[in-house]
C-alpha positions in Angstrom: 78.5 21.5 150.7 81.1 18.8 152.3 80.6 16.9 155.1 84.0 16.1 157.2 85.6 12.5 157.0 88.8 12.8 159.3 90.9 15.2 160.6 94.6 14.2 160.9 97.5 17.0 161.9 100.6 17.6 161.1 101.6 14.7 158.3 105.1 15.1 156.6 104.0 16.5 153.3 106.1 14.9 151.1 106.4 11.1 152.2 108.6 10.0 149.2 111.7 13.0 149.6 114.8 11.8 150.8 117.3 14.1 153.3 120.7 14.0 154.0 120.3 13.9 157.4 117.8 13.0 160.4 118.0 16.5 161.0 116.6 17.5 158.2 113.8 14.7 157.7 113.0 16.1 160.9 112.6 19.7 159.9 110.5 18.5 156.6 107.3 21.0 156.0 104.2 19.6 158.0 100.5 20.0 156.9 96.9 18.8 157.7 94.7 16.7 156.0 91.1 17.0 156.6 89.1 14.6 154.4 85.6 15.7 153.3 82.7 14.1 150.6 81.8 16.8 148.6 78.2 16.2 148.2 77.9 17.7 144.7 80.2 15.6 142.9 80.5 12.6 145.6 84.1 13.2 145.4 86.8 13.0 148.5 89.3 14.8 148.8 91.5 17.1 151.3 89.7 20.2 152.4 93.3 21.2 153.7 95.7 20.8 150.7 98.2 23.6 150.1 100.2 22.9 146.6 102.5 25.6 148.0 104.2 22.9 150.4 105.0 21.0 148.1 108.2 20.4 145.8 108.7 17.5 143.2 112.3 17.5 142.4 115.2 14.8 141.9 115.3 14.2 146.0 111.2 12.7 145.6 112.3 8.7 145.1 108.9 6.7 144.5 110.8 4.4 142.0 109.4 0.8 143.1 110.7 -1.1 140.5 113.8 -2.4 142.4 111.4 -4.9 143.4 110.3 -7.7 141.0 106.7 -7.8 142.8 106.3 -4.7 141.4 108.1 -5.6 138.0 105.4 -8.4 138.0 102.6 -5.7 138.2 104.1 -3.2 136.1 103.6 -6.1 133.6 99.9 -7.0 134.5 99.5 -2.9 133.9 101.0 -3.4 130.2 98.6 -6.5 129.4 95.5 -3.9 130.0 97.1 -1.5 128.1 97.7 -3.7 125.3 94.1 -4.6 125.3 92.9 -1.5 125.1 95.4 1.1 123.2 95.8 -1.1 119.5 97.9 2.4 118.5 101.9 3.0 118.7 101.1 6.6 120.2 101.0 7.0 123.7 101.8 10.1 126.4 102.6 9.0 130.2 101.8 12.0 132.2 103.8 11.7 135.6 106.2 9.1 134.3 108.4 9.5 137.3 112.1 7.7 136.8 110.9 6.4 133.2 110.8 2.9 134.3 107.2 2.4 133.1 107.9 4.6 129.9 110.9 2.7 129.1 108.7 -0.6 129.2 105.8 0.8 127.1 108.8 1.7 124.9 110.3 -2.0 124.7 107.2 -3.5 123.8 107.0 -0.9 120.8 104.9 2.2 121.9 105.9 5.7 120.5 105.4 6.7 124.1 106.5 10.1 125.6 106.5 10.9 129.1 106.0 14.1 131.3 107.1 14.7 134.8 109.2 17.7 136.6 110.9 14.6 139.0 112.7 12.9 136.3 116.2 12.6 135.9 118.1 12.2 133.1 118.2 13.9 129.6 116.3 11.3 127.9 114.8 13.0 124.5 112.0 10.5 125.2 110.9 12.8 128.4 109.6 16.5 129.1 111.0 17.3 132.7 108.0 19.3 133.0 104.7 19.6 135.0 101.7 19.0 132.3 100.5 21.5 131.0 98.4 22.4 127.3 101.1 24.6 126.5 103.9 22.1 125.7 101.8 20.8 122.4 101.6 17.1 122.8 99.0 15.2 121.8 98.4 11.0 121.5 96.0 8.3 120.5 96.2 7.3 124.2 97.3 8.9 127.6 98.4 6.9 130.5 98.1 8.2 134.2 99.7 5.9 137.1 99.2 7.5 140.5 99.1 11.0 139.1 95.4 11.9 139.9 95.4 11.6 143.2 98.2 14.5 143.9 95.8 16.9 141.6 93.8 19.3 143.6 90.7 19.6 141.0 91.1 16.2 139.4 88.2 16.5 137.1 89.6 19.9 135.9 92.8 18.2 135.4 91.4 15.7 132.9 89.7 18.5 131.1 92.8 19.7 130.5 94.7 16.4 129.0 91.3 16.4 127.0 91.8 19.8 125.8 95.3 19.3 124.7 94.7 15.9 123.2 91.5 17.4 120.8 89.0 16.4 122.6 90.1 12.4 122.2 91.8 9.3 122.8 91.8 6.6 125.3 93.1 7.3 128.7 94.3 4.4 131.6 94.4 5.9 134.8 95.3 4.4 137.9 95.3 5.4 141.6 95.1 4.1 145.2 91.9 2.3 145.8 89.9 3.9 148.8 87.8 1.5 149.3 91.0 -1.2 149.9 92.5 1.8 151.9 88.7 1.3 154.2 88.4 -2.2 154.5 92.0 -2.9 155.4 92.0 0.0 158.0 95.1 1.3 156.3 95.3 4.5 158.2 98.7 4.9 157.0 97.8 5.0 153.5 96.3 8.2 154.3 99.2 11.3 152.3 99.2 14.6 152.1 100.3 14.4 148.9 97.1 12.5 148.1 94.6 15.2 148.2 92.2 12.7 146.6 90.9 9.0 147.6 89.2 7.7 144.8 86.4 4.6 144.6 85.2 2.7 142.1 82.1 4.8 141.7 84.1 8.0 141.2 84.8 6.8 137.8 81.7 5.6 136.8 80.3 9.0 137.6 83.4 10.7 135.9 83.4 8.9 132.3 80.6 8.2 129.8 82.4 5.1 128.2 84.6 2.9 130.8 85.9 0.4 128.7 87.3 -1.7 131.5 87.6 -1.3 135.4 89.3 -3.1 138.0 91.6 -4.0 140.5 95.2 -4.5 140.7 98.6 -4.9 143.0 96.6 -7.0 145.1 93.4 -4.6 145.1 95.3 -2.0 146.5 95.2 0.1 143.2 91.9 0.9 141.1 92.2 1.1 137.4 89.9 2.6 134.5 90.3 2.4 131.1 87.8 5.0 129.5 87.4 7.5 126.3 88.4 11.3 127.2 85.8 12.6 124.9 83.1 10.8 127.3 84.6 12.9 130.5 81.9 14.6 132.3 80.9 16.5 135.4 80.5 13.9 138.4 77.2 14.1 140.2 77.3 12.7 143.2 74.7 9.5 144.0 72.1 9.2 147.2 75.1 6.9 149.1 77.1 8.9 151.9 80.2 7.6 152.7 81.2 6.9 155.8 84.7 5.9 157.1 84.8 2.5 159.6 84.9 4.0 163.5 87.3 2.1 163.7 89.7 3.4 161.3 92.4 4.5 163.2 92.7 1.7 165.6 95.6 0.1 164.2 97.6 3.4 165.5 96.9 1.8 169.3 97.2 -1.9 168.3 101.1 -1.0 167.0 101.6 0.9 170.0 100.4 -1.7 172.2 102.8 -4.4 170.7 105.8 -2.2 170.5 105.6 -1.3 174.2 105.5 -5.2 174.7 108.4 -6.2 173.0 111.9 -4.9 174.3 114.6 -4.3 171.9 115.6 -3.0 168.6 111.9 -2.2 167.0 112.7 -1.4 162.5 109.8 -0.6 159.5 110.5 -2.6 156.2 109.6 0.4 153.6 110.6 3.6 153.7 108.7 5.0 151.2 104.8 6.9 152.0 103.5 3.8 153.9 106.7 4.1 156.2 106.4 7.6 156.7 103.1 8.0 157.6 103.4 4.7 159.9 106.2 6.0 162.0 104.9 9.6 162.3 102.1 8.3 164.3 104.0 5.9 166.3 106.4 8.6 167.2 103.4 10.6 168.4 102.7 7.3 170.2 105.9 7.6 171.9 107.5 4.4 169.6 110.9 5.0 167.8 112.3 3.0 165.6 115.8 2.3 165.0 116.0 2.1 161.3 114.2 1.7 158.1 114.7 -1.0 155.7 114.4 -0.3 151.7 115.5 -2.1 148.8 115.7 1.3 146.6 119.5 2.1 146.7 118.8 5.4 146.1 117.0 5.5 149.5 119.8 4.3 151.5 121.9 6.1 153.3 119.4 9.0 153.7 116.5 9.7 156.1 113.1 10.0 156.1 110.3 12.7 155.7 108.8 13.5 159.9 110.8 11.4 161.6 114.0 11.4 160.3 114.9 7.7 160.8 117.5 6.3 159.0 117.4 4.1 156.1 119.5 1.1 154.9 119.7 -1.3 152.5 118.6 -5.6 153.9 122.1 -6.3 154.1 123.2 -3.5 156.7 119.8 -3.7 158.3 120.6 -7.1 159.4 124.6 -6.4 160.3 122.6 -3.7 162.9 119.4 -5.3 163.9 119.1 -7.7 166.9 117.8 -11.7 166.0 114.2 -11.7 166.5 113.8 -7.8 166.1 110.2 -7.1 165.8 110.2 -5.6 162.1 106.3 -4.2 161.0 106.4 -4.8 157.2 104.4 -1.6 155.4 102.8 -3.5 152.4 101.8 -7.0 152.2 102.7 -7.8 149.0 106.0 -7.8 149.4 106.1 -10.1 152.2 107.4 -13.2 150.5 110.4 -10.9 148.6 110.6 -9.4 152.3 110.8 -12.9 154.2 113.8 -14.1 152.0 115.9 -11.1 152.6 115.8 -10.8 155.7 116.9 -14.7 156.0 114.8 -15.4 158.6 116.1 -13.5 161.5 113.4 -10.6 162.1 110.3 -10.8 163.6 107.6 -9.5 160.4 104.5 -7.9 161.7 102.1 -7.6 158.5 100.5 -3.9 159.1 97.7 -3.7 156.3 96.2 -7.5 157.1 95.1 -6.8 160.4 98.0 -9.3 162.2 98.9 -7.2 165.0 
């Protein structure tokens, strides 16, 4: 039995693909996302996922590493691991761009990674989905913002089990729901992410968590646990219910865009972006441009909306003084403020300063 969360319509279903042109952003395939709590498992998860829609290949750019916010995380990530896996042989499944893998690599794992996105011809990486078949196997398996893109999760980590003998530690990491609640993040709400994951999920999930916690300013969840201890979820007596409020921020955005005349930008054109300026279109707000640091990024358009994107420096030969500028994640607001020298207008969107 499920009980029904939300139901949002026609999301861009891949918020992290690039297009040549607005055209085409526009044009991107569209899907629903209907969250429900299955009340077997506790689990949530979207009732309307179609893996059909969607296509990981070399135009998905979700490298965040141009940033050194993020380098500073990546780096709090490798202190856990190092706690945990004492053992040179490690597997990254969903290693995206390798930027991860190459670090576990520098500080002297054996570490292989697995992921149909990445580019290159690194002997180091299987350009592959996961799967049993390919033969590899690990004292330790790492999974950063992987699980949440698998429809059955829990069969999913059977599987790494299966091909790993039935062993090994695993860290797995993955948007924090709860964060995702109590920030009112509506925008952090994917298609791609068929699953929002709490604390208690994994509690329920593994026998033996070594270590749980918080990271990236709480945003992401982490759980270091033993794969042989994985185990049916069963859900608990607690119901979870989304704020009322959750979607508020949609009108509070609208409200101060129709206020301000001018030039009106999004600093982050990756998932946060996308999802932020689908609903403000539907809200009758365009944007003129979208700022991102990834040079990959710029020059191309994004996912629903098809709004351009360019690199700080361009953004600010185009934009206004004083253009109000909504800044997608917080974290970067200090690496944010010093690019843009002081001559936009930031609106934080996840710390309720609209």
């Amino acid at each position: 039995m499920q009980r029904e969360l939300v139901n949002i319509q026609g999301l861009p279903v891949l918020q992290n693909r690039v297009f040549d042109s607005a055209e085409a952003g526009t044009a991107s395939p569209r899907g629903n996302v209907v969250l429900v709590q299955d009340q077997s498992s506790g689990l949530i998860f979207n009732q309307a996922f179609d893996p059909t829609l969607l296509t990981y290949d070399a135009d998905y750019q979700n490298e965040q590493a141009c940033s050194s916010v993020f380098r500073e995380h990546l780096e709090s990530v490798l202190a856990i691991i190092r706690r945990h896996f004492t053992t040179r042989s490690l597997i990254e499944v969903g290693c995206g761009k390798g930027y991860f893998l190459n670090l576990l690599r520098q500080s002297g794992y054996e570490a292989t990674g697995i992921d149909p996105a990445f580019e290159g011809d690194s002997p180091d990486v299987v350009a592959a989905p996961f799967s049993p078949s390919l033969g590899l196997s690990a004292d330790g398996l790492v999974l950063r913002h992987v699980l949440e893109h698998i429809q059955d999760p829990v069969a999913f980590l059977r599987e790494i089990a299966r091909a790993n003998g039935g062993q090994g530690k695993i860290y797995i990491e993955v948007p924090c729901f709860d964060w995702i609640c109590e920030r009112r993040a509506w925008f952090d709400i994917f298609y791609e992410h068929v699953n929002y994951f709490r604390a208690v999920d994994f509690e329920l999930m593994f026998e033996r968590v070594h270590e749980q916690g918080h990271v990236f300013g709480g945003q992401y969840l982490y759980v270091v646990a033993d794969l042989a201890s994985l185990r049916q979820p069963v859900a608990t007596p607690h119901r979870f219910v989304l704020p009322p409020d959750f979607m508020a921020g949609i009108d509070e955005s609208m409200i101060v865009s129709r206020a301000t005349s001018g030039a009106k930008a999004i600093w982050g054109a990756s998932s946060k972006g996308v999802i932020f300026s689908h609903h403000l279109r539907g809200a009758g707000i365009e944007f003129d441009l979208a700022v991102d640091i990834n040079p990959v990024k710029q020059g191309r358009f994004m996912a629903g909306t098809g709004v351009e994107i360019m690199s700080p420096e361009s953004a600010l030969q185009r934009l206004p003084p004083g253009t109000l500028t909504f800044v997608m994640n917080s974290n970067y607001f200090d690496e944010i403020v010093t690019q843009s020298l002081g001559r936009l207008r930031l609106i934080k969107v996840d710390q309720n300063e609209i």
